[in-house]
BAGUMAR-861767 format. One record per residue (C-alpha): x, y, z; residue in one letter; residue number from 1. Coordinates in Angstrom, 2 decimals, m for minus. Example, Ala and Ser with C-alpha at 12.3 -4.5 7.8 and 13.67 -1.06 7.14 Angstrom:
# BAGUMAR-861767
       X       Y       Z residuo num
   12.30   m4.50    7.80       A   1
   13.67   m1.06    7.14       S   2
//
This chain:
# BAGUMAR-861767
       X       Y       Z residuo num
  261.32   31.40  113.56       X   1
  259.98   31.50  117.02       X   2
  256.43   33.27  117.24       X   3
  256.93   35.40  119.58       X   4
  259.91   36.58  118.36       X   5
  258.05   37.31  114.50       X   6
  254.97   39.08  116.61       X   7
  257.63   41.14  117.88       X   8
  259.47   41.91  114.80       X   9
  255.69   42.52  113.01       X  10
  254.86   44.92  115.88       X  11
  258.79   46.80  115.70       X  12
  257.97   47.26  111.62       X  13
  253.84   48.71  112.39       X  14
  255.22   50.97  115.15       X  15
  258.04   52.26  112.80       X  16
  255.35   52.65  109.90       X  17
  253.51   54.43  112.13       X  18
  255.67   56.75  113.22       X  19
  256.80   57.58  109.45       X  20
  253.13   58.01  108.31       X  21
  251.45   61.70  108.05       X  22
  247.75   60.96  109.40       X  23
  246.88   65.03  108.40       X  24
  244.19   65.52  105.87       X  25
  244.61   66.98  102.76       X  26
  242.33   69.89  102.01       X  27
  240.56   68.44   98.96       X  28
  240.24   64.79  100.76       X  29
  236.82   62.94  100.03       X  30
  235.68   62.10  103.58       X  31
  233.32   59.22  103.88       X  32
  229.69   59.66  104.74       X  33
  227.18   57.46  106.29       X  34
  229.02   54.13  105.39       X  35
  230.13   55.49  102.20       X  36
  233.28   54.11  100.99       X  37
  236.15   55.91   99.54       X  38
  238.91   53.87   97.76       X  39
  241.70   54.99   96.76       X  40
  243.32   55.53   93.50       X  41
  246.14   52.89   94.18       X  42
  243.48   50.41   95.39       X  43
  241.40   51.41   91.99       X  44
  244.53   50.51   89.88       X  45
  244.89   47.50   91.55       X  46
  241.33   46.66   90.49       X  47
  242.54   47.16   87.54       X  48
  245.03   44.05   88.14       X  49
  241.88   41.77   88.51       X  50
  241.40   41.61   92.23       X  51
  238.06   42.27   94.04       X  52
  238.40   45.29   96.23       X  53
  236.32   43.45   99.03       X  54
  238.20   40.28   98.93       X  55
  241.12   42.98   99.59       X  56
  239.65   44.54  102.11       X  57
  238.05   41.48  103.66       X  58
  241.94   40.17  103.46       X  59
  243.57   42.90  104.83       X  60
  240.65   42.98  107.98       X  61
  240.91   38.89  108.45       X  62
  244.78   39.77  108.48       X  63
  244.21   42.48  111.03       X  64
  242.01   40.57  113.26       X  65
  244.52   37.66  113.20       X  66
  247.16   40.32  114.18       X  67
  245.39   41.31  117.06       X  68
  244.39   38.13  118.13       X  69
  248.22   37.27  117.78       X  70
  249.00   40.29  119.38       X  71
  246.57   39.69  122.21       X  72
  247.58   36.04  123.08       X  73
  251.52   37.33  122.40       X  74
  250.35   40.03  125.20       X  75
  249.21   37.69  127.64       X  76
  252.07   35.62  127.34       X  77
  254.38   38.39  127.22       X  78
  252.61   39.43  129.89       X  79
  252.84   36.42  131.70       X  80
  256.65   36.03  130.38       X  81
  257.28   40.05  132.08       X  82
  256.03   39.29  135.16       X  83
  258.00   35.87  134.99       X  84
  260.78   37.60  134.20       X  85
  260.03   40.36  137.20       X  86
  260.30   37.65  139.65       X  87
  262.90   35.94  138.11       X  88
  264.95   39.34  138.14       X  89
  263.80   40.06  141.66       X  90
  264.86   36.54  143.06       X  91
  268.01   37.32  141.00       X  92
  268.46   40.66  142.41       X  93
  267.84   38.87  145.72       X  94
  270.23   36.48  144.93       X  95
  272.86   38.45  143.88       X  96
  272.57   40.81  146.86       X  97
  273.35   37.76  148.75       X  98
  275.92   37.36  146.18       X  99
  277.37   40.75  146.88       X 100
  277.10   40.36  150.91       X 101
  278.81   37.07  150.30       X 102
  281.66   38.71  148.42       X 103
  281.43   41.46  150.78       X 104
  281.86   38.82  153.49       X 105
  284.74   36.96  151.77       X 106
  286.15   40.14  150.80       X 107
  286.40   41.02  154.72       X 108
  287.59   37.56  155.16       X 109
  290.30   37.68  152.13       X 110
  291.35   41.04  153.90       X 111
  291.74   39.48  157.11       X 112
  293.23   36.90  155.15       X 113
  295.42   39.02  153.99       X 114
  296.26   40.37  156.96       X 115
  296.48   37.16  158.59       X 116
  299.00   35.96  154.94       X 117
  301.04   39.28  156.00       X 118
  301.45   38.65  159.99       X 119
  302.17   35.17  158.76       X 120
  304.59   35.99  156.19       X 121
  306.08   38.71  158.93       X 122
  306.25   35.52  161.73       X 123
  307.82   33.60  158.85       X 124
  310.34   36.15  158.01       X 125
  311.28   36.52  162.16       X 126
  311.40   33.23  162.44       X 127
  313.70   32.61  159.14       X 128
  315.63   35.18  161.29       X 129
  315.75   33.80  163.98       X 130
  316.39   30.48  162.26       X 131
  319.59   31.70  160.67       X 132
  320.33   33.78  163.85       X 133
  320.41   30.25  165.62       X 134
  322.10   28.51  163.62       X 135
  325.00   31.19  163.42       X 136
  324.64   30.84  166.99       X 137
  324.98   27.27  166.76       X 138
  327.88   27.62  164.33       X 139
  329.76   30.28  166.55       X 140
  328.93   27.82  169.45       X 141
  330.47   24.91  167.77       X 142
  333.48   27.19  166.96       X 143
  334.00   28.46  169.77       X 144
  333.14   24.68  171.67       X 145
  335.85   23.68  169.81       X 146
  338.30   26.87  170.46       X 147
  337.61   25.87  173.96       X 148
  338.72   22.52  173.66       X 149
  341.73   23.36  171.74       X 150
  342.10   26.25  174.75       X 151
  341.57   23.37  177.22       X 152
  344.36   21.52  175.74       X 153
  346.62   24.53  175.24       X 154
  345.77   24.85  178.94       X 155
  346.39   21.56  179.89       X 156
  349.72   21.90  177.91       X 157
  350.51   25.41  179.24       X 158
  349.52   24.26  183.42       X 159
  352.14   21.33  182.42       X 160
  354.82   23.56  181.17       X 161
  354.24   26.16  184.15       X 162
  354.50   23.36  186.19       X 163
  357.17   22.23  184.83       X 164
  358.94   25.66  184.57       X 165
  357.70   26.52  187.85       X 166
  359.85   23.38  189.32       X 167
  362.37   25.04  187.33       X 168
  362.19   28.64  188.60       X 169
  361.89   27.50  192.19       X 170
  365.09   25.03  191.78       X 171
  366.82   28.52  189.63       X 172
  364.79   30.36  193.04       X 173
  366.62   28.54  195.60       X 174
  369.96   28.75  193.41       X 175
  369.69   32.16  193.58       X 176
  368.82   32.51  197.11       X 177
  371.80   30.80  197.47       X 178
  374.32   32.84  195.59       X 179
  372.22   35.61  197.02       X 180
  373.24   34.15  200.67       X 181
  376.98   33.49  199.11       X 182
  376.99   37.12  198.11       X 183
  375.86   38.44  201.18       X 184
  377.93   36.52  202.91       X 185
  380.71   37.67  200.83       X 186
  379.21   41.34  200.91       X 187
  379.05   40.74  204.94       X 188
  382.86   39.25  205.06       X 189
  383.77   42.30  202.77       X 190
  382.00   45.04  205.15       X 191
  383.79   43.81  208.36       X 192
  387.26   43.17  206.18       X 193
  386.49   46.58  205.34       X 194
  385.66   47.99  208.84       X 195
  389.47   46.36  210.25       X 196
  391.08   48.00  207.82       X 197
  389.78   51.35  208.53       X 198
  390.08   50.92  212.07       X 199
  393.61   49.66  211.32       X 200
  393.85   53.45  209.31       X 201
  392.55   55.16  212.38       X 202
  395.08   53.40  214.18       X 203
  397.47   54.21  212.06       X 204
  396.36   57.73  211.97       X 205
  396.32   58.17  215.63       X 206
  399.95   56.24  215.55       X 207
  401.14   59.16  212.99       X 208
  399.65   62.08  215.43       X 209
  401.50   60.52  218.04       X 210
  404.74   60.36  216.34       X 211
  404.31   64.08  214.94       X 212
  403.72   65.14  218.30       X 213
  407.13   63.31  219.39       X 214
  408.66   65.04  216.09       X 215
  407.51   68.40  217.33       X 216
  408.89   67.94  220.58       X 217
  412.16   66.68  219.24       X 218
  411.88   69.60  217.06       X 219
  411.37   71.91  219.98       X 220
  414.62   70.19  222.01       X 221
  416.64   70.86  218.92       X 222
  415.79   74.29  219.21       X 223
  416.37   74.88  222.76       X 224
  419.62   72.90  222.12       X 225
  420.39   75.27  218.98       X 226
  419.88   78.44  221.47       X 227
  422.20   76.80  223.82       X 228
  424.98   76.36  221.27       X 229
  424.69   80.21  220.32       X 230
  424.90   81.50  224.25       X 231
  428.03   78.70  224.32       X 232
  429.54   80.57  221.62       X 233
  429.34   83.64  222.72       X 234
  431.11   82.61  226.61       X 235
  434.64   83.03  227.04       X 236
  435.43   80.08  229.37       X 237
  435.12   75.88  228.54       X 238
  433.85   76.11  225.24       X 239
  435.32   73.21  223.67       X 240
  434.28   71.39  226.37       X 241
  431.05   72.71  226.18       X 242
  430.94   71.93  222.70       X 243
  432.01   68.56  222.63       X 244
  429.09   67.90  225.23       X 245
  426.88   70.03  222.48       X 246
  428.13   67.63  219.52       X 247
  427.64   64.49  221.74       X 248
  424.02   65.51  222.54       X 249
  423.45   66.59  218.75       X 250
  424.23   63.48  217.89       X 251
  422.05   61.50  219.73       X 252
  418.77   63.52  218.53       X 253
  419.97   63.08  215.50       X 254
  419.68   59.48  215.88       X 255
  416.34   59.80  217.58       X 256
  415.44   61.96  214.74       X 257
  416.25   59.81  212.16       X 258
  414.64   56.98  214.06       X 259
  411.29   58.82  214.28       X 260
  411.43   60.08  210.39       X 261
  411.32   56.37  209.35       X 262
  409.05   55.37  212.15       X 263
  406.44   58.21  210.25       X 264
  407.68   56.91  207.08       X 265
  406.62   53.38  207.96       X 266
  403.08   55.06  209.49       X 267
  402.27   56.66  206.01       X 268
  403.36   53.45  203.95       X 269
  401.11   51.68  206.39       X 270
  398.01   54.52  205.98       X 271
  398.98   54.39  202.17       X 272
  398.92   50.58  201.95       X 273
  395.42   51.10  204.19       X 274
  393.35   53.60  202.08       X 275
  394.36   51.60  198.94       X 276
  392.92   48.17  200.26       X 277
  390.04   49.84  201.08       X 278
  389.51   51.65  197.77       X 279
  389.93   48.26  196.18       X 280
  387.54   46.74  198.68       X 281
  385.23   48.93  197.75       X 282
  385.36   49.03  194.19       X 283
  385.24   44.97  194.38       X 284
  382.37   45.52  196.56       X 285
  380.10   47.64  194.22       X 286
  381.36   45.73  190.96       X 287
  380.28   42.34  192.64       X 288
  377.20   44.82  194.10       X 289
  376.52   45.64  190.02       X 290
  376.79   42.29  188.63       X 291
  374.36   40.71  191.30       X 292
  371.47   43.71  190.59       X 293
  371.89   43.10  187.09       X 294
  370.86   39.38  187.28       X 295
  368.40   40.23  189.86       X 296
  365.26   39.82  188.67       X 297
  361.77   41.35  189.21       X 298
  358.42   39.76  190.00       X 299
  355.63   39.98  187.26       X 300
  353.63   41.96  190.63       X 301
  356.04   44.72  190.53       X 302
  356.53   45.11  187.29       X 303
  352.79   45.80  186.99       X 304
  352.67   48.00  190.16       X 305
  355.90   49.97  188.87       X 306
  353.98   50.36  185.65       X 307
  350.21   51.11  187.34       X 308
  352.30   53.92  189.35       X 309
  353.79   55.63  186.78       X 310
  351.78   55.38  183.68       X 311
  350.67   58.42  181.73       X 312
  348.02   59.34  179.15       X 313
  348.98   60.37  175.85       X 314
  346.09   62.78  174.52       X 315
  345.54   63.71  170.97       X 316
  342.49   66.27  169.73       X 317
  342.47   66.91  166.07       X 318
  340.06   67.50  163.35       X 319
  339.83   66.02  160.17       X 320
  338.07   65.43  156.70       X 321
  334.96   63.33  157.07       X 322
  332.77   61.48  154.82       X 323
  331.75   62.13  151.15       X 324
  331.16   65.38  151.49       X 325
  333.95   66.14  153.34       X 326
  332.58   67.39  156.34       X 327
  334.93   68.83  159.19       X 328
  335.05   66.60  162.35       X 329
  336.89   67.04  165.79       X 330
  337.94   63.56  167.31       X 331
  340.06   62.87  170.21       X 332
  341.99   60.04  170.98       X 333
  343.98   58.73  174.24       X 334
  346.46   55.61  174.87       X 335
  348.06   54.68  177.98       X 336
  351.97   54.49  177.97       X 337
  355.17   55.12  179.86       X 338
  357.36   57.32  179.92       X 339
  361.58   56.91  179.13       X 340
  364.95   58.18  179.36       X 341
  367.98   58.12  177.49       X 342
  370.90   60.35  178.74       X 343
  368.92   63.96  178.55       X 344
  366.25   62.93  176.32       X 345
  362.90   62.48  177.65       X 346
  360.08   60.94  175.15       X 347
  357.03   58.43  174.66       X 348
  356.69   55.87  172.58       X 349
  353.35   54.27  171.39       X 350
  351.70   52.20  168.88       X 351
  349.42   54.87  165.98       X 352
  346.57   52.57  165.70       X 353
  342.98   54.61  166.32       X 354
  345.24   57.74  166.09       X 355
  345.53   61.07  164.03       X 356
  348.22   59.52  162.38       X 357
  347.26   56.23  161.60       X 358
  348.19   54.71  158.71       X 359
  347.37   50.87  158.54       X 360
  344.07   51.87  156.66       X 361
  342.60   54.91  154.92       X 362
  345.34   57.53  156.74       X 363
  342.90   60.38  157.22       X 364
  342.82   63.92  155.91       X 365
  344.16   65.97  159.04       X 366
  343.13   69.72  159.55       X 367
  344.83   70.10  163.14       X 368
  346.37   68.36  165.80       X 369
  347.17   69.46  169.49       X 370
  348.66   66.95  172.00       X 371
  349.35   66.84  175.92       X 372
  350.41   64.45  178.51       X 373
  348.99   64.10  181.59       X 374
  349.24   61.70  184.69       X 375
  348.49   60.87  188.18       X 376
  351.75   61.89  189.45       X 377
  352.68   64.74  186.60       X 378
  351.49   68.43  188.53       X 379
  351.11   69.51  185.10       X 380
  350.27   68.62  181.87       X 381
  353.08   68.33  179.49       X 382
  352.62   69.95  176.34       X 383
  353.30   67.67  173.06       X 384
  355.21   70.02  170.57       X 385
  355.87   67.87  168.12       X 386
  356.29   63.88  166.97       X 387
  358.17   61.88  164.32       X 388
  357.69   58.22  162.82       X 389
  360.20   54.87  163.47       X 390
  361.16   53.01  160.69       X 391
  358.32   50.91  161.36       X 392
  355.80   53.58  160.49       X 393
  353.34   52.29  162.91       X 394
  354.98   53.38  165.46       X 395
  356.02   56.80  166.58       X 396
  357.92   58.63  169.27       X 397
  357.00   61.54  171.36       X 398
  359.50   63.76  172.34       X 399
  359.08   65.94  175.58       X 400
  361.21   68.79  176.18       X 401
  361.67   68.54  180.11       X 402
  364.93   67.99  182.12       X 403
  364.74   64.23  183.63       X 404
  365.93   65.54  186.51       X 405
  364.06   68.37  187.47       X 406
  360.75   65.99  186.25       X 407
  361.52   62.82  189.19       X 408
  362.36   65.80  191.79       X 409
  359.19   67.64  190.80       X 410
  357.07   64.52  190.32       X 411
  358.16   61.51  191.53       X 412
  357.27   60.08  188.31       X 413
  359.58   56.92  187.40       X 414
  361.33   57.36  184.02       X 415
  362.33   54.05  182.28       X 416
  364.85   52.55  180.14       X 417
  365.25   50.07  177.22       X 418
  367.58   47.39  178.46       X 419
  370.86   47.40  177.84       X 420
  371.20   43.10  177.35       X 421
  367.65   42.38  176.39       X 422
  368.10   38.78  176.10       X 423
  369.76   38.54  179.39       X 424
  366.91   36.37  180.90       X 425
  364.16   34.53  178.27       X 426
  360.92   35.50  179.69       X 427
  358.99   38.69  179.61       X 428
  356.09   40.19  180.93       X 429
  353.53   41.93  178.52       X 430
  350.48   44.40  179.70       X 431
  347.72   45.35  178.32       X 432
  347.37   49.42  178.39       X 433
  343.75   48.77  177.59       X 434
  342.50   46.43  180.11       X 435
  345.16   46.73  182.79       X 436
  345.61   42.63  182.97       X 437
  349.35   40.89  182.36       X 438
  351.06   38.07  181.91       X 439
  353.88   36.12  181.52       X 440
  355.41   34.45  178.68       X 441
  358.88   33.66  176.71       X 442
  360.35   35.93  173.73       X 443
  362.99   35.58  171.82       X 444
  364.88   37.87  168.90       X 445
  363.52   37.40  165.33       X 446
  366.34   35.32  163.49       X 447
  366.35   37.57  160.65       X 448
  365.00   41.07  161.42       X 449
  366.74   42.48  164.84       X 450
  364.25   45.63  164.88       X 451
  361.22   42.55  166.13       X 452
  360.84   40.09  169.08       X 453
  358.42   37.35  168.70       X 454
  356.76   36.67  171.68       X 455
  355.25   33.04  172.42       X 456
  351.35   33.04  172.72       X 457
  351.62   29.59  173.67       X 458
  354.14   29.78  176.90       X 459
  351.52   32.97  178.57       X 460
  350.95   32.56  181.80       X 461
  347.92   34.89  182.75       X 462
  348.18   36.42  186.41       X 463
  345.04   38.30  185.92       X 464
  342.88   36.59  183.63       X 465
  343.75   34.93  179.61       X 466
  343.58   37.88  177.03       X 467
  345.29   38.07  173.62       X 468
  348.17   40.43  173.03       X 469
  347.00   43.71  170.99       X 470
  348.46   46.73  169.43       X 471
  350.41   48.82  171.53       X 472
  350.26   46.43  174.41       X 473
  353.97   47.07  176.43       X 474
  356.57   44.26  177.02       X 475
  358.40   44.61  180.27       X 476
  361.99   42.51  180.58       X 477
  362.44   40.63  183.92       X 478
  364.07   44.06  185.09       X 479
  361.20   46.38  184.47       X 480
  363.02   47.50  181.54       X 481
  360.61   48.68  178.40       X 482
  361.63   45.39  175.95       X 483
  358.96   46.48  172.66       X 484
  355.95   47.58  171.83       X 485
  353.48   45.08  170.36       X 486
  352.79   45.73  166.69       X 487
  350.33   42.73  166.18       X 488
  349.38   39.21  168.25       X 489
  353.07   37.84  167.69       X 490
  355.60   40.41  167.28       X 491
  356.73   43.77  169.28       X 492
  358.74   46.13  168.28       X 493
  361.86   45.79  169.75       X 494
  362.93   49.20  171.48       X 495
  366.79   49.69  170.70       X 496
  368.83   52.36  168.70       X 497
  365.82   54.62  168.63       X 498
  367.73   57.33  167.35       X 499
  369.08   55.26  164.19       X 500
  365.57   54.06  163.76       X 501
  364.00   57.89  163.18       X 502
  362.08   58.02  159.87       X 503
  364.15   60.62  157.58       X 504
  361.89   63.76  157.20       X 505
  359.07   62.72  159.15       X 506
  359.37   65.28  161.83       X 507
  355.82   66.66  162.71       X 508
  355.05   69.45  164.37       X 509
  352.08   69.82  166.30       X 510
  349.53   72.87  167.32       X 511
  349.90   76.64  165.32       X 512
  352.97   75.02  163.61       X 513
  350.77   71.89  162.36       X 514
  351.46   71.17  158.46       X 515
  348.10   70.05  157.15       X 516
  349.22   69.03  153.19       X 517
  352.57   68.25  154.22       X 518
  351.40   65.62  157.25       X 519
  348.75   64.08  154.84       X 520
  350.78   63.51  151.85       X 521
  353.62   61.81  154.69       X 522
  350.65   59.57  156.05       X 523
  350.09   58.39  152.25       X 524
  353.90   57.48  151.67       X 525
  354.23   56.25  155.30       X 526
  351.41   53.71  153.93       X 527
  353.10   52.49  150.66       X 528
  355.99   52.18  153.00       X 529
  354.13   50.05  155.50       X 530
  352.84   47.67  152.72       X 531
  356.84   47.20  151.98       X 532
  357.02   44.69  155.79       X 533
  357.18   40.78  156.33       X 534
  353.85   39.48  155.90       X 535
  354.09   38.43  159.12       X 536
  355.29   41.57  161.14       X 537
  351.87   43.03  159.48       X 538
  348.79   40.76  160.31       X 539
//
């Protein structure tokens, strides 16, 4: 065992004898006096064991002495080691403050680090961002690179086919312009056949006034002649001469009478004969009049202007069920459209989408709806009272109770039609209600479903810019007749036997008479019904 370490371990054990030993005297203790010695009984037992008591004491002193020497040198070096140890600790304590101010320090810098690791990380994230935001860039501009290419092509294709059918519409142009000059010629030929013959009927009319007037005056001779026979018979003297004279006389008016009846007679076959030539003229006139409007055609320009003139706005505000929670919401919602005639009946007819009473998606959960339509040339708004669905349930038609009539005297508005041959000519022209642009482009009747026209993306030719045919976007026939009403990017519904076409029960009233529960639950069956279409009369 180290020294030290036993000094140590000695001087632990003395201290903890001395701190367990009672150094009180007793009251009947022997003190020593003047060098007198005073063993104790213990010590005198061990005597008895054959030991000296000095060698004992002499041992236990030499023992002491060495202790303290020990203890002495141990001090010193202990000593020595403590103050080693002091300025070990101290350049320890120096050292680790130096320690701490260089964690400090690196803990500032591992913060900043930190910070630095976060804005990093941040930049990183941005730029991952930004990364993927390029390269979806990139993508889209690789998509729509090649969309333009194929677009340049379908151009290319579609310049060659309008040039091609623009050859053909000025060759069908001048044809036209030529039965155009025929007719008018014809028309012109007609006009002055028909402007002889009445002056031939005035003629003959003023021949039949003359004649009446020689009638008359015959008339008047035959009295006078009559009143000359009655004063001859009443004379007394030369009657029968006078008589015979009379009958000779009679005789000859009654030739001249008889002449001028079938001279009038002729006059009125000739008038009659007249007035029917010209009745027939006419009627040949306006019949060859009809036929040549009704293959007339109308530029794509006024189609547009007719339709820019008259449009109107269909206006719906309604509120609704909202949300999770069901919240109540007021909306309102407005479409461009037209407005028609057939016979008496006034109405509108538009595409639901974005409306009250759509029903492509999640039909909502009406509370109220109130309606008007208004226009530029309208004085007034007119009052939607009510609406019902078409067979195709995205589509529904507006009834307005107002005479046609009274609404183009009071307006000026123009009312349209749905064409009575609407494949009379192949091409149409289709607007957009949303943008105000058109074009032109072929159609043609579905070959299995009547109610649709498909119309030909790839024949458009754009007037006022390229644009894709949308929902509720109006196609106009070659006479400004309404044609259909898109339904999607291919096919419009084809606007024809509306009142056949009525959904059964789906009469909807609007404002105080509004059916909440009834309208929703129709929505909901209106949708099940919807999902029953082509696949592609849907997408």
């Amino acid at each position: 065992m180290n020294r030290s370490l036993l000094l140590v371990v000695c001087d632990f054990l003395l201290l903890s004898i001395l701190a367990l030993a009672r150094f009180d005297v007793p009251k009947d203790a022997v003190i020593a006096q003047d060098g007198q010695k005073i063993v104790s009984k213990e010590v005198v037992e061990r005597i008895s064991d054959g030991e000296n008591y000095d060698d004992v004491v002499a041992e236990l002193e030499a023992t002491n002495e060495t202790l303290l020497e020990n203890l002495s040198s141990d001090k010193d070096d202990l000593f020595e080691q403590k103050l080693k140890l002091e300025a070990e600790i101290a350049e320890r304590q120096k050292i680790l403050e130096q320690k701490d101010q260089e964690i400090e320090s690196k803990d500032a810098v591992i913060q900043g680090n930190e910070q630095a690791l976060d804005l990093a990380k941040n930049e990183a994230e941005k730029l991952e961002a930004q990364r993927k935001e390029i390269e979806s860039k990139r993508e889209e501009l690789l998509q729509s690179n090649a969309a333009s290419k194929k677009e340049l092509e379908l151009l290319a294709k579609n310049l060659e086919q309008a040039k091609k059918k623009s050859e053909e519409l000025a060759e069908l142009k001048s044809e036209k312009e030529r039965e155009a000059q025929a007719a008018r010629l014809e028309l012109a030929a007609s006009v002055e056949r028909a402007k002889a013959q009445e002056f031939a009927a005035s003629e003959a009319r003023a021949m039949l006034m003359d004649e009446k007037k020689r009638s008359d005056e015959l008339l008047a001779s035959t009295a006078k002649i009559d009143q000359k026979i009655d004063s001859l018979n009443k004379g007394l003297d030369g009657v029968g001469q006078d008589l015979k004279n009379v009958g000779e006389g009679l005789a000859g008016v009654g030739e001249k009478i008889s002449t001028v009846s079938q001279d009038v007679s002729s006059v009125k076959a000739g008038v009659s004969q007249v007035e029917k030539d010209v009745q027939e003229s006419a009627a040949s006139q306006k019949e060859n009049f009809r036929k040549l409007n009704e293959r007339q055609t109308r530029s794509v320009n006024e189609i547009f202007t007719r339709y820019e003139q008259n449009k109107v706005t269909l206006e719906l505000t309604y509120t609704h069920k909202f949300g999770i929670t069901q919240s109540i919401r007021e909306d309102k919602f407005s479409m461009d459209t037209i407005l028609m005639v057939d016979g008496n009946f006034v109405y509108a007819l538009v595409h639901t989408k974005d409306s009250p009473f759509r029903v492509e998606f999640n039909p909502r959960r009406l509370v109220s709806v109130t309606g008007q339509i208004s226009g530029s040339k309208l004085k007034a708004p007119l009052e939607v009272k009510e609406i019902a669905f078409m067979d195709d349930p995205r589509m529904i038609i507006v009834p307005l109770y107002a005479n046609p009539q009274d609404l183009v005297k009071s307006s000026g508005i123009e009312l349209f039609r749905a064409p009575q041959n609407p494949f009379l000519f192949d091409d149409a022209v289709v607007v957009d209600v949303k943008d105000s642009r058109f074009g032109q482009t072929k159609c043609l009747r579905d070959e299995k479903d009547g109610r649709y026209i498909e119309v030909d993306e790839r024949s458009f030719a754009f007037l006022t810019g390229a644009f894709n045919p949308g929902k509720g976007d109006l196609v106009f026939s070659q006479k400004a007749e309404l044609l259909g009403i898109m339904v999607n990017g291919d096919y419009a519904f084809h606007v024809k036997n509306l009142g056949g076409r009525i959904e059964g029960g789906s009469r909807t009233l609007l404002g105080d008479s509004f059916d909440a529960d009834k309208t929703n639950t129709l929505l909901r069956d209106l949708k099940k019904k919807l999902s029953g279409l082509s696949k592609k009369f849907k997408y």
